[in-house]
N, C-alpha and C positions, 0 to 999 in steps of 0.2 A: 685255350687249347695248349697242353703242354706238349714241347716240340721234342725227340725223342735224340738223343745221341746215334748217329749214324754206326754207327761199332756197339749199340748195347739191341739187345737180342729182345724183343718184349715180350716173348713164350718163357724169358728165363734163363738160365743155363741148364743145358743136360741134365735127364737122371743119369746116376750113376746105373751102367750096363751087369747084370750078374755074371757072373764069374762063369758060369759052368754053361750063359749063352754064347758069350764070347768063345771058351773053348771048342762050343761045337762050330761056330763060325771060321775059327782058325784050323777047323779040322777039311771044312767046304772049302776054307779058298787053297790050302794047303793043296788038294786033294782038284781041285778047278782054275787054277791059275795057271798050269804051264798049257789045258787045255787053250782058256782064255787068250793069251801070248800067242799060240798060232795062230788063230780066228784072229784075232788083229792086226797079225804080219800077211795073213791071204788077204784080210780086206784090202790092207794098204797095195799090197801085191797087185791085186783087182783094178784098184782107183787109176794105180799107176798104166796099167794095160788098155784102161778107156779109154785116160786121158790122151795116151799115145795115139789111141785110131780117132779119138776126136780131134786131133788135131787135123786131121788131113779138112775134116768137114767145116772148121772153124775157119782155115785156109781162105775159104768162100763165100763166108755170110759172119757176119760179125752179129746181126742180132741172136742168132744160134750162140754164139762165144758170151754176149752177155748173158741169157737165159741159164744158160751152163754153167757160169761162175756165183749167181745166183742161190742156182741149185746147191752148188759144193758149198755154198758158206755156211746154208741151212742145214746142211748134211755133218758140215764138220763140227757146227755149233755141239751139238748131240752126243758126239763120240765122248767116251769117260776112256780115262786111260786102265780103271778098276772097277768092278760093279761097287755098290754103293753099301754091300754088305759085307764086304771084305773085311779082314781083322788081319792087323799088322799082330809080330810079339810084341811090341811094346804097349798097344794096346792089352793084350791081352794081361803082361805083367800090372798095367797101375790100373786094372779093372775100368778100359772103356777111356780114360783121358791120356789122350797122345801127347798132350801139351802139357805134361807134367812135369814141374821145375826139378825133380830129383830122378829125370830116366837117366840111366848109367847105360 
C-alpha cells in the first residue's frame, strides 16, 4: 500500500476556474458580502445576548454550563467567516488560483 504525503491532494490539483464564472461570482459576492457582514455581526450580536442571560442559569447548575459549551463548540465549528463561493480580485485576475507566485 502506497502511503500518500499528507500535503498532496489525491483528486489532484484544481481545474483551472473560467473566466467569465469567476466574473459572475465576484459580481454575487460583490453584490452579497456587506449583506453577509451584517448577518454575522447580528449572529455574533445574538450569541452574545444568550450567553449573557445564560449566565444567570449556569450560576446554578453546572451540568446545564457543560451541555452549553458543548453545544457552542459544535455551533462555532460550522461558522465560515465567507461562503464557499465567494471570489476574491485576485482570484478573479490569475483565473481561479489565489496562490499565484506572480499576484502584484
Amino acid at each position: 500500500m502506497v502511503e500518500l504525503n499528507k500535503r498532496e491532494d489525491p483528486a489532484g490539483p484544481e481545474p483551472v476556474r473560467s473566466r467569465g464564472r469567476l466574473a459572475f461570482r465576484l459580481v454575487g459576492t460583490v453584490a452579497i458580502l456587506p449583506a453577509w457582514c451584517l448577518v454575522n455581526v447580528a449572529a455574533w450580536g445574538a450569541v452574545l445576548l444568550v450567553g449573557d442571560l445564560l449566565e444567570l442559569v449556569f450560576a446554578f447548575s453546572e451540568s446545564a454550563e457543560r451541555r452549553a459549551a458543548k453545544v457552542a463548540d459544535r455551533t462555532l465549528r460550522r461558522v465560515r467567516v465567507l461562503p464557499s463561493w465567494c471570489v476574491t480580485w485576485t482570484e478573479l485576475r490569475h483565473r481561479g488560483n489565489a496562490t499565484a507566485s506572480n499576484i502584484d
